[in-house]
C-alpha positions in Angstrom: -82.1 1.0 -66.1 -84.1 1.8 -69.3 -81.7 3.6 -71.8 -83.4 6.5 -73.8 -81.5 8.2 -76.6 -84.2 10.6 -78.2 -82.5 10.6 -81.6 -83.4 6.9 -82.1 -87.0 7.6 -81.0 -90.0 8.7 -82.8 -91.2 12.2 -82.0 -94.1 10.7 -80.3 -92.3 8.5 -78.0 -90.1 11.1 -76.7 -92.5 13.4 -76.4 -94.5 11.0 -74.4 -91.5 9.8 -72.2 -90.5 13.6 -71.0 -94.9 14.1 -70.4 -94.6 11.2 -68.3 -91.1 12.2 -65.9 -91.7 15.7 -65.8 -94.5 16.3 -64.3 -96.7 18.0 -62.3 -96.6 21.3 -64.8 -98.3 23.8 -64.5 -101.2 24.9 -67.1 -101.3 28.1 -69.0 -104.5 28.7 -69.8 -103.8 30.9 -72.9 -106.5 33.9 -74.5 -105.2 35.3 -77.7 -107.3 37.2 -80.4 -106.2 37.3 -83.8 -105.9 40.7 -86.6 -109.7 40.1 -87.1 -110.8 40.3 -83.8 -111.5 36.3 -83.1 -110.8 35.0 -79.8 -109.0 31.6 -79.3 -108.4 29.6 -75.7 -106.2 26.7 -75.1 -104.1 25.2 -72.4 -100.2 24.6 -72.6 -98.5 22.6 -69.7 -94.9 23.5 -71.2 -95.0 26.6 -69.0 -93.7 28.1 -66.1 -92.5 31.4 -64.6 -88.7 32.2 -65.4 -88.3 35.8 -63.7 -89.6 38.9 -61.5 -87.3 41.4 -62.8 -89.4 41.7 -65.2 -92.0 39.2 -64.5 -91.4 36.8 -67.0 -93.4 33.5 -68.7 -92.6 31.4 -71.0 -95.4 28.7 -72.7 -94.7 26.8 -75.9 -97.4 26.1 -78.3 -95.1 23.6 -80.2 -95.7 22.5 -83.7 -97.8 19.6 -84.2 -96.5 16.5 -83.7 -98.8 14.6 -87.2 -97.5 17.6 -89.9 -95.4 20.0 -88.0 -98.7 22.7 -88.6 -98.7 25.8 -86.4 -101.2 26.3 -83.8 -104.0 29.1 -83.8 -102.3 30.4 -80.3 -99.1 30.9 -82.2 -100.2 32.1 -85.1 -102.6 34.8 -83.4 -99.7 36.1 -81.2 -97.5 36.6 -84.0 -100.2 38.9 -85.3 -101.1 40.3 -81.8 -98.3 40.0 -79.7 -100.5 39.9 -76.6 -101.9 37.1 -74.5 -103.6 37.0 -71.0 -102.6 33.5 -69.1 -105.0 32.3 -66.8 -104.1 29.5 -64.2 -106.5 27.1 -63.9 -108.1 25.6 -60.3 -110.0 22.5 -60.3 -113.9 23.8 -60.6 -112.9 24.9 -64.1 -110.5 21.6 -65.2 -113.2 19.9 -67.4 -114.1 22.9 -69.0 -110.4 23.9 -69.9 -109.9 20.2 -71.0 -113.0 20.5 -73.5 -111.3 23.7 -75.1 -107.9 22.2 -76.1 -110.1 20.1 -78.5 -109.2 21.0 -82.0 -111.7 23.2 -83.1 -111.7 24.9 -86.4 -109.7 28.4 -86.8 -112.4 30.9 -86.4 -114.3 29.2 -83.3 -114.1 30.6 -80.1 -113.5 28.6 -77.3 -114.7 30.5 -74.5 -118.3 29.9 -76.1 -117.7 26.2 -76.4 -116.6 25.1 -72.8 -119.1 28.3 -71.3 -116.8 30.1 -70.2 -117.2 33.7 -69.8 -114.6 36.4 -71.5 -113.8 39.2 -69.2 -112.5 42.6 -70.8 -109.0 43.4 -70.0 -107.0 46.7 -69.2 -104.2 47.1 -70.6 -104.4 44.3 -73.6 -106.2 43.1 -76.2 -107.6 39.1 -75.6 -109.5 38.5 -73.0 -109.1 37.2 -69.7 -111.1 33.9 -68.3 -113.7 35.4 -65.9 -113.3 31.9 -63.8 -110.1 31.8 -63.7 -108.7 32.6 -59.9 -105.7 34.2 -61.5 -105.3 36.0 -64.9 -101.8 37.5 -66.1 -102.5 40.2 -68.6 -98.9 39.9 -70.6 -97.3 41.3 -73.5 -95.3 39.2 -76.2 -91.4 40.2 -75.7 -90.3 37.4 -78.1 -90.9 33.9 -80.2 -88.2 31.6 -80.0 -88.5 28.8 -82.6 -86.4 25.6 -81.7 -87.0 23.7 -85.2 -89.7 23.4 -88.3 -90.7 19.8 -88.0 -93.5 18.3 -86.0 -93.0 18.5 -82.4 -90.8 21.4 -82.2 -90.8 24.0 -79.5 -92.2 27.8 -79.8 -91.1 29.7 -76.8 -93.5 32.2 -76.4 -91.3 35.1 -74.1 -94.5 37.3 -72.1 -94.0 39.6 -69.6 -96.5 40.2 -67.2 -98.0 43.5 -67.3 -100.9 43.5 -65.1 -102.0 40.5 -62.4 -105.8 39.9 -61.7 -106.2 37.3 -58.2 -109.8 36.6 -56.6 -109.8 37.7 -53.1 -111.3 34.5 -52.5 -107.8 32.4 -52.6 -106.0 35.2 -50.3 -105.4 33.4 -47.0 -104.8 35.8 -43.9 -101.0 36.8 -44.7 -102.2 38.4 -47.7 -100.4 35.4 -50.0 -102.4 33.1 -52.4 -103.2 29.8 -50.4 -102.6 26.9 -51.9 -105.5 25.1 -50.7 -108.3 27.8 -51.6 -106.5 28.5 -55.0 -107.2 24.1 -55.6 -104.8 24.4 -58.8 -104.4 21.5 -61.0 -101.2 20.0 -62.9 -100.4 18.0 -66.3 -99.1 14.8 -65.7 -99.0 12.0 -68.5 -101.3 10.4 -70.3 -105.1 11.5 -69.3 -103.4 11.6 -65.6 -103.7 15.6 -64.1 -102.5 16.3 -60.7 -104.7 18.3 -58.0 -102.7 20.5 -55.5 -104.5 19.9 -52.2 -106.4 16.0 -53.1 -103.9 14.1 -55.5 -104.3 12.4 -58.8 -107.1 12.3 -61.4 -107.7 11.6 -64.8 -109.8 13.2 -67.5 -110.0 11.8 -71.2 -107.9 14.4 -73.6 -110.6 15.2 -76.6 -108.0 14.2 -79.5 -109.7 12.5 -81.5 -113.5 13.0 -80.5 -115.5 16.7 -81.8 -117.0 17.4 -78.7 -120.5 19.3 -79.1 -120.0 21.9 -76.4 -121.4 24.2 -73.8 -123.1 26.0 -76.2 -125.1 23.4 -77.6 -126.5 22.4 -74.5 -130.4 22.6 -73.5 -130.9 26.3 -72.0 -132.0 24.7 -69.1 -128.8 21.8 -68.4 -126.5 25.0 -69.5 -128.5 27.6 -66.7 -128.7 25.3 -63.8 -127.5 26.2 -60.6 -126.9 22.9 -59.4 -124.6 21.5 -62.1 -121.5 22.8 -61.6 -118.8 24.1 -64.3 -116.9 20.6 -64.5 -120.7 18.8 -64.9 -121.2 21.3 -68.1 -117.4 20.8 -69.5 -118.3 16.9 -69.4 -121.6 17.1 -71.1 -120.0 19.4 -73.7 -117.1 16.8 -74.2 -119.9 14.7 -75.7 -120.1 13.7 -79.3 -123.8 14.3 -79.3 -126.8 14.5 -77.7 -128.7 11.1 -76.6 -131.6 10.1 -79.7 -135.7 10.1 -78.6 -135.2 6.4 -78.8 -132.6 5.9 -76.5 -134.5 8.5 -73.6 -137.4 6.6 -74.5 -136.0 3.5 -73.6 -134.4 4.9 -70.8 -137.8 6.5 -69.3 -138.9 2.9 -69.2 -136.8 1.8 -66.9 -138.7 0.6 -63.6 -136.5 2.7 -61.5 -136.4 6.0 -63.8 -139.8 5.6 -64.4 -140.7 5.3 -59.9 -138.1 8.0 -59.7 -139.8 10.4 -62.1 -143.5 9.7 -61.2 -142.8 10.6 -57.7 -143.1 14.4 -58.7 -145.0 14.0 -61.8 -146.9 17.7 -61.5 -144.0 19.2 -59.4 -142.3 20.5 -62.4 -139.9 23.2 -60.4 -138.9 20.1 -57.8 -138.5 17.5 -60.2 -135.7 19.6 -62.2 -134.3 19.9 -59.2 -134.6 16.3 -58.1 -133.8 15.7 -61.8 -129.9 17.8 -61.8 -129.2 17.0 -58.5 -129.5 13.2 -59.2 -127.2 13.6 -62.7 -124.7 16.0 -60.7 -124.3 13.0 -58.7 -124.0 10.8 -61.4 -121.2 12.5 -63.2 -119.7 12.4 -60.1 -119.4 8.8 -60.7 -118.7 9.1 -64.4 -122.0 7.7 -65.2 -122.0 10.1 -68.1 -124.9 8.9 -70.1 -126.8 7.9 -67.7 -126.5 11.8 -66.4 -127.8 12.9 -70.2 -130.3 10.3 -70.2 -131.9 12.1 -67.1 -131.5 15.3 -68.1 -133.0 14.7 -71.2 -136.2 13.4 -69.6 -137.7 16.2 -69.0 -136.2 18.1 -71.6 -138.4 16.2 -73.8 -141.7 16.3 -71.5 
C-alpha cells in the first residue's frame, strides 16, 4: 500500500494524487463579470451541491499552484458577488476546455471558445446559452483555507433561479441522464462521460490557443462542424502557413478529392467540412485545418 502524507509532498503532487482518486467531479462552468462590466468564463471541478434548504453550491477557484496568484473568477466575485454556474454536457466539452486557458484579465471567454452569453434575470453575469442547465446564484460567502499556492477559496452560492432545456426532461418530468450527456473531471487530460465512459482532451496550460473568434467566417458559421470541432480548432496555436496548404493541395489524394467538384463551390464546402468533421473525429487535427484552409485560400 502506497503511503501518502501530504505534508511531505509538494503542492503539486498532492494536488495531483487527490485529482486522480477523487474523481468523476462535476464541472462548474462559472460566468462572472467584474466592477467594469467584463465578462470572464472558466470551469472548476472542485464543486458540488451541499444543500436544498437553501439550494446551496460550493466551487473553489483555489490559488495558483506556481505563485499563490488569485484567479479572475475570484477576484470578480469579490467585487460582484454573483455568478451563474452552468453544467456542462458533452457537445460543448471542447469548447469549455479551450476557455480555462489562461487568458489575459480583460478577455472574455465566451468570445473565445464561441460561445454565446445569454442575459440573465435576476443577476448580473451571464449565463452559457449552450449550457443544458444554468444556476443563476448569488455569493453568500468566501471562505479562504490559506494564502499560498494551491489553497482553497470556497466560494458559498445559493441558487436563486434554475434555467433547464426541455430537451433533457425525460417523461417523469426529471432531467435524464442520458439526454443531459454530462461530462466529469477525472485526472490528468482524462474527463469522464456520463452515458459512453472515458475520454481525454489536452488541458491548454501551457499553449495560447487562438480561439473561436479568430477562425475563418466560414469554418466558425458552418453548420456541419459541430461546437467540439470549433473548441479544437480554436485550441490551436495558429493558423496553418500558405506553404504548408500549398504543400498539402499537392497531395495526389487532396488534389483527386478536391478536383472532383472543382466549379461546385456550394458542394465542395460541404464535401470540404464534412470530410474535416470526420477527421477531428479521429484527432487528425491538422490535417482537418489543412482542408479547411483549401478553399479558404481559393
Amino acid at each position: 500500500m502506497l503511503k501518502v502524507i501530504p505534508s511531505q509532498l509538494k503542492v503539486s503532487e498532492i494536488h495531483q494524487y487527490m485529482l486522480d482518486s477523487i474523481a468523476p467531479r462535476p464541472i462548474a462552468f462559472v460566468s462572472t463579470i467584474d466592477k467594469e462590466g467584463h465578462v470572464n468564463l472558466s470551469p472548476f471541478s472542485f464543486f458540488n451541491a451541499f444543500g436544498a434548504n437553501p439550494p446551496i453550491l460550493i466551487f473553489s477557484p483555489a490559488l495558483r499552484g506556481r505563485d499563490g496568484a488569485t484567479k479572475n473568477t475570484l477576484d470578480n466575485i469579490k467585487d460582484i458577488k454573483e455568478c451563474v454556474v452552468n453544467i456542462v454536457d458533452y457537445k460543448m466539452v471542447q469548447q469549455m476546455s479551450l476557455a480555462s486557458t489562461e487568458y489575459p484579465k480583460g478577455v472574455n471567454e465566451f468570445v473565445k471558445a464561441g460561445l454565446t452569453e445569454e442575459k440573465s434575470e435576476l443577476v448580473s453575469p451571464p449565463r452559457v446559452k449552450e449550457a443544458p442547465v444554468q444556476m443563476e446564484c448569488i455569493v453568500k460567502e468566501v471562505i479562504s483555507t490559506g494564502d499560498k499556492g494551491g489553497a482553497a477559496q470556497l466560494v458559498i452560492c445559493e441558487i436563486v433561479m434554475m434555467h433547464i432545456k426541455e430537451e433533457v426532461i425525460g417523461e417523469d418530468g426529471r432531467i435524464d441522464p442520458i439526454k443531459i450527456d454530462q461530462v466529469a473531471r477525472m485526472g490528468g487530460n482524462w474527463y469522464s462521460r456520463a452515458a459512453k465512459g472515458l475520454f481525454s482532451i489536452p488541458k491548454p496550460l501551457t499553449t495560447l490557443g487562438i480561439g473561436v473568434d479568430q477562425l475563418p467566417a466560414s469554418i466558425k458559421n458552418s453548420t456541419i462542424l459541430t461546437g467540439n470541432d470549433l473548441g479544437v480548432l480554436g485550441n490551436s496555436e495558429r493558423i496553418p502557413s500558405e506553404e504548408e496548404i500549398s504543400d498539402f493541395k499537392n497531395r495526389e489524394d487532396v488534389k483527386n478529392f478536391l478536383s472532383a467538384l472543382e466549379g461546385d463551390s456550394e458542394n465542395l464546402t460541404t464535401a470540404v467540412h464534412i470530410a474535416a468533421h470526420k477527421l477531428l473525429s479521429e484527432n487528425k487535427i491538422n490535417d482537418a485545418w489543412l482542408l479547411l484552409m483549401c478553399i479558404e485560400k481559393n
